[in-house]
Structures are given as structure tokens and as C-alpha cells.
C-alpha positions in Angstrom: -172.1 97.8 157.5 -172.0 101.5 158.7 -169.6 103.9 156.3 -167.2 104.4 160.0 -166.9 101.1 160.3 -165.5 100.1 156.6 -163.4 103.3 157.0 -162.0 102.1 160.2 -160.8 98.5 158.7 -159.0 100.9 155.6 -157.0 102.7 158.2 -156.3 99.9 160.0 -154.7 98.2 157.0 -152.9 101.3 155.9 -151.3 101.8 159.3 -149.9 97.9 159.2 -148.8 98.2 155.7 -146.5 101.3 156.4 -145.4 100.1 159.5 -144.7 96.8 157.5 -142.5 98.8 155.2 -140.6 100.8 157.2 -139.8 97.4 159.4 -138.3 95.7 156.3 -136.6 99.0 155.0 -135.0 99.3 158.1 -133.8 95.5 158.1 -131.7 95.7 154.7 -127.5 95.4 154.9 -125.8 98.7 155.0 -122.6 100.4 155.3 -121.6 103.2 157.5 -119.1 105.2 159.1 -118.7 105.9 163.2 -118.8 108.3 164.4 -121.3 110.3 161.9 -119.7 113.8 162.9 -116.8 114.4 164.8 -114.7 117.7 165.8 -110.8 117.5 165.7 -107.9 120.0 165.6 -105.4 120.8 162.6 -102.6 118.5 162.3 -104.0 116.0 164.9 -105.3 112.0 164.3 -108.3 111.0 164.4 -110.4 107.4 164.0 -113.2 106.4 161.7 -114.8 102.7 162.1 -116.1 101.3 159.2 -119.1 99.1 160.3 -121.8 97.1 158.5 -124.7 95.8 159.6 -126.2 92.7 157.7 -128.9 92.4 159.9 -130.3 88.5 159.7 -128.4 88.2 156.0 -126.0 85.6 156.1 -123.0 87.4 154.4 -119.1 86.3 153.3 -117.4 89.8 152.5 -117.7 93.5 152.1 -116.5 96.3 149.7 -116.0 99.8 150.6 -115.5 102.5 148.5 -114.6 105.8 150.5 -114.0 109.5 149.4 -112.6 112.3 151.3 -111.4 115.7 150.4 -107.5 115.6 149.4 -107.1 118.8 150.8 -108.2 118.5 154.4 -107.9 115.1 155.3 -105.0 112.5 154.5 -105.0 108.3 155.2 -102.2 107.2 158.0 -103.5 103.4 158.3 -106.3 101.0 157.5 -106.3 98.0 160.2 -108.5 95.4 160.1 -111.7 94.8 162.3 -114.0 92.1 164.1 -116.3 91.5 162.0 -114.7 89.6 159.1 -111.1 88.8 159.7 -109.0 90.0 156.4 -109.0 93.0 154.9 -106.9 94.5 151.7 -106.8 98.0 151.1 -105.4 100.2 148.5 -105.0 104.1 149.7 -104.9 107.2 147.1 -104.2 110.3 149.0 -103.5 112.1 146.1 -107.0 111.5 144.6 -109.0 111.3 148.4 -109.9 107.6 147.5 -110.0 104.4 150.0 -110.6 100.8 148.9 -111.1 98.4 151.7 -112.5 94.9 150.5 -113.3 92.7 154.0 -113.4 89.1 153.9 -113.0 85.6 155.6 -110.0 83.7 155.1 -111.8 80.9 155.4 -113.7 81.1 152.0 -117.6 80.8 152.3 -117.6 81.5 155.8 -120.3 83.4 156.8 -121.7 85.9 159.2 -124.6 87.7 159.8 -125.3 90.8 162.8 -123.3 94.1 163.1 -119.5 94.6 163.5 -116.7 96.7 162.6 -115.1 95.7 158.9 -112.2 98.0 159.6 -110.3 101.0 162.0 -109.6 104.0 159.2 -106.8 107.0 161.1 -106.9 109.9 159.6 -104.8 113.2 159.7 -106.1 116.6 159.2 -104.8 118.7 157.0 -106.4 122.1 157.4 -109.4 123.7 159.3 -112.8 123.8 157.4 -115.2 120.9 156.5 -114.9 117.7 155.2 -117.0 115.0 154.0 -115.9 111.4 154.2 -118.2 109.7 152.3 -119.2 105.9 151.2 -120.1 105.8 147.2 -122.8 104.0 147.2 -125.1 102.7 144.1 -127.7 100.4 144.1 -127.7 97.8 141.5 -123.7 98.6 141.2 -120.4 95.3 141.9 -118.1 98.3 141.1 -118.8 100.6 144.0 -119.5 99.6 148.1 -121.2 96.1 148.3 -122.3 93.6 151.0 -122.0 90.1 149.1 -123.7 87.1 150.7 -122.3 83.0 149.9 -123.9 83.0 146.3 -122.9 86.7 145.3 -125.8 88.8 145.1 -125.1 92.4 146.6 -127.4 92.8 149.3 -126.1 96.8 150.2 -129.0 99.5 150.4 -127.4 102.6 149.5 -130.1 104.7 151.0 -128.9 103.2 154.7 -125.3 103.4 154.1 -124.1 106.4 155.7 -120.4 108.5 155.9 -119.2 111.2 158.4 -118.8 115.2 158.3 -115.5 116.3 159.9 -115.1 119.5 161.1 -111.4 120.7 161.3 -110.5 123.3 163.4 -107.3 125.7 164.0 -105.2 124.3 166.6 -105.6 125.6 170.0 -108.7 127.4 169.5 -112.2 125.8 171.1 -115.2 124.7 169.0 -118.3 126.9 169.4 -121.0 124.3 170.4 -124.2 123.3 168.0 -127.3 122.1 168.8 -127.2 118.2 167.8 -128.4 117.3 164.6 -131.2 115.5 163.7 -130.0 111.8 162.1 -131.0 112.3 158.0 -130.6 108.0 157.6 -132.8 105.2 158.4 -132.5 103.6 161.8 -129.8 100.4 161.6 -130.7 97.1 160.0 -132.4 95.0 162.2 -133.9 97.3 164.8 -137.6 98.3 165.0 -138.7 101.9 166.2 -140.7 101.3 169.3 -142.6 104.2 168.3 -144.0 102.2 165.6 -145.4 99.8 167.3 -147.3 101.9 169.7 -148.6 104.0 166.9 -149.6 100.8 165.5 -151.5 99.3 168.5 -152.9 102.7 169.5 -154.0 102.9 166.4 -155.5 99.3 166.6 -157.6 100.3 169.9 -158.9 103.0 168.5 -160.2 101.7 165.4 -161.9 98.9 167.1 -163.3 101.5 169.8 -164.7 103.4 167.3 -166.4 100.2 165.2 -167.3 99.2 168.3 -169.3 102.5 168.8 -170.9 102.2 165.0 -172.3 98.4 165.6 -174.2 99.4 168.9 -175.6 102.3 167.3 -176.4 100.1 164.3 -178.1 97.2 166.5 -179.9 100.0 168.9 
């Protein structure tokens, strides 16, 4: 075989295997909060959703660990969502710390997809910038964890995502920002269609290319 030709099957596997990768990455159960930035007034309310997505993962509840600064933001109400239906919560205002744990009442009832675990409103306290955030560690039962029927934590903390709030004074308008580019992995379960048109373009060109090398070869 020609030297273009071996080269061509090499890329060919490389191309599949980090397409292959990123698919799989981007299939794992995560947490995350919506909406991912927000802008709201001092003194006003404002809603979180707490969502997971499990993906294909057959899963029977859901921890979530969240922090937020004391100063700027406060808890009013946790309420619980669609995906599983019972929550408990326990709220520290005083330290910025949120517990939610979101189950089935039914115990080993499971269920897989995306959803909404729970409805979070918030107040603000002052104007500036504040993080509300999911601790998240992998390998962790203490922290935010997706449990499935046998009780293996099947979170990836690289996916699981919290929300930047920026507070402003009351009455005055927000100066707007170009939109920011998302930092996290797509959601679990969804493939970029840009992959796979990489992948086959890829595909055609390779074979074009070996194609080319095997007439030259026989001629």
C-alpha cells in the first residue's frame, strides 16, 4: 500500500474515536441550573429550576448541593418539580447553603430523560454578582449525586452546571453584553450535528483521496 493511503485509514480512525468520545461524554447524568445567567433588580424575586438530565440512565433520586453568596442573594421557597415527585430540603441562609434531595415516593421507581427536580425563588439582596453554584465532586455520596436503583452515583461533575446573577440597583436599566459563549458540555443525551458532518466529510474525503493513491498505484 501507498504511504497516503495507510495515513488516510489513521485519520479516519482518529476522527471516529474523538467523535466516539465526545458522544459518550456528552451522554453522562448531570445536574444544572436554568437559566445559566439571569439579570434582576435589588429587592425583587427571581426563579431558578434545578434540572437533571439522566439521559438513557434509569435513575431513583437526586441530591443537590447548592451555594450562593449570603450577602446578595437569600432562599424564599424550594417547591418540588416533575421529574421525581418528593423533594426535602433544608435551607441555610445564614451560611448561603441549599440541600434539596429528590426522590420517588414510590421507592425503586425509576426514571430516565430530562426534567425539572425542583423550582428554587430567590430574593436579592444587593446589586453586584453572584454565583449560584452546584458543588459537585466526582467519586463523592457527600456532595450533588444522581443515584440509579442499585446506588451507584452516576453524576459527572464536569457537565453539572450553576447560574451567574447579576443584581442590579433598582430602577436603573442593564447595559447590554454580547452573549456568552456556553463554557459546559452540550446536555446528556444530545449529539452535535456538527460532529457528524465533520465525521462523514471527513469519511469522503479520506476515501477520495485513497481512491486517488490506488489508481495511481495500478496505472
Amino acid at each position: 500500500m501507498k504511504k497516503p493511503f495507510i495515513l488516510g485509514l489513521i485519520l479516519l480512525v482518529l476522527i471516529f474515536a474523538v467523535s466516539t468520545e465526545t458522544i459518550f461524554a456528552a451522554s453522562k447524568p448531570r445536574l444544572y441550573l436554568d437559566p445559566a445567567t439571569n439579570d434582576v433588580e435589588s429587592g425583587s424575586q427571581f426563579t431558578l429550576k434545578l434540572s437533571i438530565d439522566a439521559g438513557t440512565q434509569s435513575v431513583v433520586a437526586a441530591d443537590a448541593k447548592v451555594s450562593f453568596p449570603k450577602a446578595k442573594l437569600e432562599v424564599v421557597s424550594v417547591k418540588v418539580g416533575t421529574y421525581f415527585d418528593s423533594i426535602t430540603k433544608i435551607i441555610g441562609n445564614r451560611t448561603g447553603n441549599l440541600e434539596i434531595h429528590a426522590y420517588n415516593k414510590v421507592q425503586g421507581e425509576t426514571n430516565t430523560g430530562s426534567g425539572d427536580l425542583a423550582t428554587i425563588i430567590f430574593k436579592s439582596l444587593s446589586p453586584g454578582q453572584a454565583v449560584v453554584d452546584l458543588t459537585c465532586t466526582d467519586g463523592s455520596t457527600v456532595d450533588s449525586n444522581i443515584a440509579d436503583v442499585s446506588g451507584n452515583d452516576l453524576i459527572d461533575c464536569l457537565q453539572t452546571a450553576g447560574s451567574e446573577i447579576s443584581i442590579l440597583k433598582a430602577g436603573v436599566e442593564d447595559v447590554a453584553t454580547p452573549t456568552p459563549t456556553p463554557s459546559k458540555l452540550p446536555k446528556a443525551g444530545n449529539m452535535n450535528p456538527s460532529l457528524i458532518l465533520l465525521a462523514v466529510g471527513s469519511l469522503s474525503l479520506i476515501l477520495g483521496f485513497s481512491a486517488l493513491a490506488f489508481q495511481k498505484e495500478i496505472i
